[in-house]
C-alpha angles and dihedrals in degrees: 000000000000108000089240095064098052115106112222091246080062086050101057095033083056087055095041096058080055103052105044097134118095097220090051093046082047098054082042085073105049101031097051096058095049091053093044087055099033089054084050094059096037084059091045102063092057113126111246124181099267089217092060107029136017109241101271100054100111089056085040081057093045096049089051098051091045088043084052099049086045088050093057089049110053122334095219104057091036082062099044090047094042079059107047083045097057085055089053095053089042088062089033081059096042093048095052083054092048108036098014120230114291096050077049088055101040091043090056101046091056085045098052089044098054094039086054085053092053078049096057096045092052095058085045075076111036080059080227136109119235125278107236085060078074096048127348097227089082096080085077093039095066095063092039088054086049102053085034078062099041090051097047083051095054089039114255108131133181118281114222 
C-alpha cells in the first residue's frame, strides 16, 4: 500500500503490530522523545546568515513541515505534537544559550546515539526490525503512536 493512501489509524496499527513487547514499548518511551529533542538541537546548531534568519530556523523549518504532515494526518495528534515539539525547541533554545552551539551539538548527538541504541535493543527484544526499515515514514509515525497513547490515557479520543 502506497504510503499516501494510509490513514493515520493504519499508520499507528502498523506500528503497533511492531512494537508488542513491553521492554521495547518501555525504551520507546523513553527513546522517542530523546531522538525527537535531540534532532531538534542538532538542527539547531546549524549556522544561518544572522542578517536573514535567528540561530534555530532550520529546526523551526523542520517542525513546520513535520507539524504539516501530522496535521494532514490527524488534527489531533498534529496539535498535541505541535505542541510537544514546541517544548522540545523551547529547551533546544535554552540549551544554545546556555551551552552554544557546538557543546549543543556535541551533547545531542551523544544523546540521539545512545537513545538508537536503546532502540535497537528494544527491538532486540520485540524480535523484530525496526519499522521504518519497511518504510521510512515511520520515523514520524512513532512520536506520533506515542502521543496518539498519551492522549487516549488522559482522555482525549479520535473523533470520527
Amino acid at each position: 500500500m502506497h504510503s499516501n493512501t494510509r490513514s493515520m489509524r493504519d499508520w499507528l496499527d502498523s506500528y503497533s503490530r511492531d512494537h508488542q513487547s513491553s521492554t521495547n514499548r518501555l525504551l520507546h518511551w523513553i527513546c522517542v522523545p530523546l531522538i525527537v529533542w535531540s534532532v531538534i538541537a542538532l538542527l539547531w546548531t546549524i549556522p544561518v546568515p544572522a542578517s536573514l534568519l535567528r540561530p534555530g530556523a532550520w529546526s523551526v523549518f523542520a517542525i513546520v513541515l513535520a507539524f504539516t504532515w501530522y496535521w494532514k494526518q490527524s488534527r489531533r495528534l498534529g496539535a498535541a505534537l505541535l505542541l510537544a515539539l514546541a517544548l522540545f525547541a523551547l529547551i533546544s533554545y535554552v540549551a544554545f544559550q546556555q551551552l552554544g552551539p557546538s557543546q549543543l551539538r556535541w551533547v545531542a548527538v551523544g544523546v540521539f546515539v545512545v537513545a538508537w541504541i536503546g532502540q535497537f535493543i528494544g527491538h532486540l527484544f520485540e524480535g523484530r526490525r525496526p519499522s521504518f526499515f519497511t518504510d521510512l515514514a515511520y520515523l514520524l509515525i512513532g512520536p506520533a503512536w506515542l502521543m496518539d497513547k498519551l492522549l487516549r490515557r488522559i482522555g482525549f479520543k479520535e473523533t470520527t
